[in-house]
LOKOLKE-828247 format. One record per residue (C-alpha): residue number from 1; y, x, z; residue in three letters. Coordinates in nm, 4 decimals, decimal comma. Each point is the difference from the previous one (the first is absolute). Layout:
# residues N
PT|num|v|u|w|residuo
PT|NUM|Y|X|Z|ALA
...
END
This chain:
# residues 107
PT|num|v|u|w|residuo
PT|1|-2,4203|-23,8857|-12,3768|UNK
PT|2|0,2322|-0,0739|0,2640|UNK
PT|3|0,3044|0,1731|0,1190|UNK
PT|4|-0,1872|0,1198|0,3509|UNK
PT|5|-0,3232|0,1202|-0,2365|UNK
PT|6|0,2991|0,2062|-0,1653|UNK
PT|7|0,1509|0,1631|0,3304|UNK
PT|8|-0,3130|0,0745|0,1258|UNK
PT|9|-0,1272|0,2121|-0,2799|UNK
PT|10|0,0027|0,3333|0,0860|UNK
PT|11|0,2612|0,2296|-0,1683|UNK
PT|12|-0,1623|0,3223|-0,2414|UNK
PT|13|0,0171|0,2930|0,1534|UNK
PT|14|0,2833|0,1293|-0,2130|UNK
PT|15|0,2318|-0,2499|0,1360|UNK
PT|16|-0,0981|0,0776|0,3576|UNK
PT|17|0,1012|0,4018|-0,1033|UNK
PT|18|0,3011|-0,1010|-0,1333|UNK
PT|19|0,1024|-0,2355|0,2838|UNK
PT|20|-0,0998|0,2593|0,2598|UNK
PT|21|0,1794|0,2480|-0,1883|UNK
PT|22|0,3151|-0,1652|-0,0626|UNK
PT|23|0,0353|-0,1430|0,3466|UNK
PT|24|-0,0812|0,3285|0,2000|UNK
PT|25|0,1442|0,3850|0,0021|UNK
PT|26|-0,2930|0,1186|-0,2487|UNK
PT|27|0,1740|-0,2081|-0,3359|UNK
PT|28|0,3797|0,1416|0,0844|UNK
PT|29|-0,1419|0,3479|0,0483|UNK
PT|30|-0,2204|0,0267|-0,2956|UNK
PT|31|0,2844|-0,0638|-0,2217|UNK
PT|32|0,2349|0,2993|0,1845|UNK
PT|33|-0,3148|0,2190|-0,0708|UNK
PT|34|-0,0981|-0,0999|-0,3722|UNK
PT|35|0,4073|0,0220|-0,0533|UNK
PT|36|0,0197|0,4076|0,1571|UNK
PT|37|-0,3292|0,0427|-0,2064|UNK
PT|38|0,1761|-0,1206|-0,3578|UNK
PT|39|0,3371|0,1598|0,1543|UNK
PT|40|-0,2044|0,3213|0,0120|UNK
PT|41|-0,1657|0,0024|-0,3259|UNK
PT|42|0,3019|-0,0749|-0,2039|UNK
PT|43|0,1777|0,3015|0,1450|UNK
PT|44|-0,3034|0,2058|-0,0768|UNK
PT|45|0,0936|-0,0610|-0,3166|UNK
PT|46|0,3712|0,0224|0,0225|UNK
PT|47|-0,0005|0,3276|0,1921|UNK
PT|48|-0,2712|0,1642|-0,2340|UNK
PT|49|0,1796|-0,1119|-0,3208|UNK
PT|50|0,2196|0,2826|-0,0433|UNK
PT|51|-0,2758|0,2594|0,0187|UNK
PT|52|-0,1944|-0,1842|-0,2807|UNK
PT|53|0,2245|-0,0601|-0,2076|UNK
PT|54|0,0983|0,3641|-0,0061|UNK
PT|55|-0,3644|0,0902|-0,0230|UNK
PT|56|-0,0014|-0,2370|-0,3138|UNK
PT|57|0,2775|0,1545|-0,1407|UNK
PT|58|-0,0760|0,3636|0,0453|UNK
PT|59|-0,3503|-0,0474|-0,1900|UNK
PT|60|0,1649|-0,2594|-0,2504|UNK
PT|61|-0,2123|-0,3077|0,0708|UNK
PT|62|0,1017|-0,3408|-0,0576|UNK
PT|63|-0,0455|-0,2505|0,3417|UNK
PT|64|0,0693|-0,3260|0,0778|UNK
PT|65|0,0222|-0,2087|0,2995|UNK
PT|66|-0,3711|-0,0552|0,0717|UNK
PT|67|-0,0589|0,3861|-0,0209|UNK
PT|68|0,2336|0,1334|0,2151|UNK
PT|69|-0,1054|-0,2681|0,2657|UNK
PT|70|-0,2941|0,0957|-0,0897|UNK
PT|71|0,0052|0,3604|0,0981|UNK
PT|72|0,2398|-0,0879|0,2488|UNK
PT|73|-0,2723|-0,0991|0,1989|UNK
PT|74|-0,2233|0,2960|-0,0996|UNK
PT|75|0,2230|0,2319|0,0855|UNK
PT|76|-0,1786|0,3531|0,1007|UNK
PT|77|0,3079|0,0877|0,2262|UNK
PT|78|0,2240|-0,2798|-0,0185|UNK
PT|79|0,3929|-0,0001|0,2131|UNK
PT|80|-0,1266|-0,3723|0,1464|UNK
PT|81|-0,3858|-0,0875|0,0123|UNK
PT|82|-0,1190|-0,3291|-0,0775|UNK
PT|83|-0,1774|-0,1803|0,3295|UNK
PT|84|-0,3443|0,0439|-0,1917|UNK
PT|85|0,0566|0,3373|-0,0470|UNK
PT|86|0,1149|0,0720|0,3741|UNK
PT|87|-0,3661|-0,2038|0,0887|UNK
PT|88|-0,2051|0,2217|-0,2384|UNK
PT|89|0,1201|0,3277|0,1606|UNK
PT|90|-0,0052|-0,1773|0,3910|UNK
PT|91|-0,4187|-0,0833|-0,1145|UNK
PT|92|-0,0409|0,3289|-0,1726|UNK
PT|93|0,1746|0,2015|0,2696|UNK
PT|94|-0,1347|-0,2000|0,3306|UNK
PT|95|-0,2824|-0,1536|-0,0609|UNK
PT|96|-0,2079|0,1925|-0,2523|UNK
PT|97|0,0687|0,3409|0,1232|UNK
PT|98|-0,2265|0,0995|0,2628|UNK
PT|99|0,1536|0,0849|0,3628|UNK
PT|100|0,3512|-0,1002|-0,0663|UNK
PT|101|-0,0221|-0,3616|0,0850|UNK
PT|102|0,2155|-0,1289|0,2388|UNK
PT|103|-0,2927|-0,0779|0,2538|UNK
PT|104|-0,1799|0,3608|-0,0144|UNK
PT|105|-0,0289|0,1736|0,3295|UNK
PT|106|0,0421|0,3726|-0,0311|UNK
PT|107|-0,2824|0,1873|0,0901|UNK
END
């Protein structure tokens, strides 16, 4: 194999992504929105915290880390929703309920 036969082989498609990606707008600004999104979820947690723990500690249950992330995240009423949380409720609350989507025409 020559050094042309090399050059001329086509590149796998995962290269070509990456390329495009990194050479464009759509790489910079999928790392601003994956950073908000992690951002976002750790304060979920952070800003929820307190409540746990003093749920924990009224009802005298051990936790750890994993837990209170955990139901961080579950949170029935929680001070900061996490982003899947805030999609759930946008679904449940726009698109499955009958005649309050955005596109309804009142009749």
């Amino acid at each position: 194999m020559t050094t042309t036969d090399a050059a001329a082989r086509p590149l796998p498609a995962s290269a070509v992504l990456w390329r495009r990606m990194s050479t464009g707008r759509t790489g910079p600004l999928t790392v601003i929105v994956l950073a908000i999104i992690a951002l976002w979820y750790g304060f979920a947690v952070y800003l929820n915290a307190p409540q746990l723990i003093d749920r924990y500690e009224r009802q005298q249950q051990s936790w750890d880390a994993a837990r209170l992330i955990r139901d961080a995240y579950a949170m029935e009423r929680p001070i900061l929703p996490a982003p899947h949380q805030v999609v759930a409720e946008l679904n449940k609350t726009v698109f499955q309920t009958p005649g309050a989507a955005w596109f309804s025409i009142p009749g």
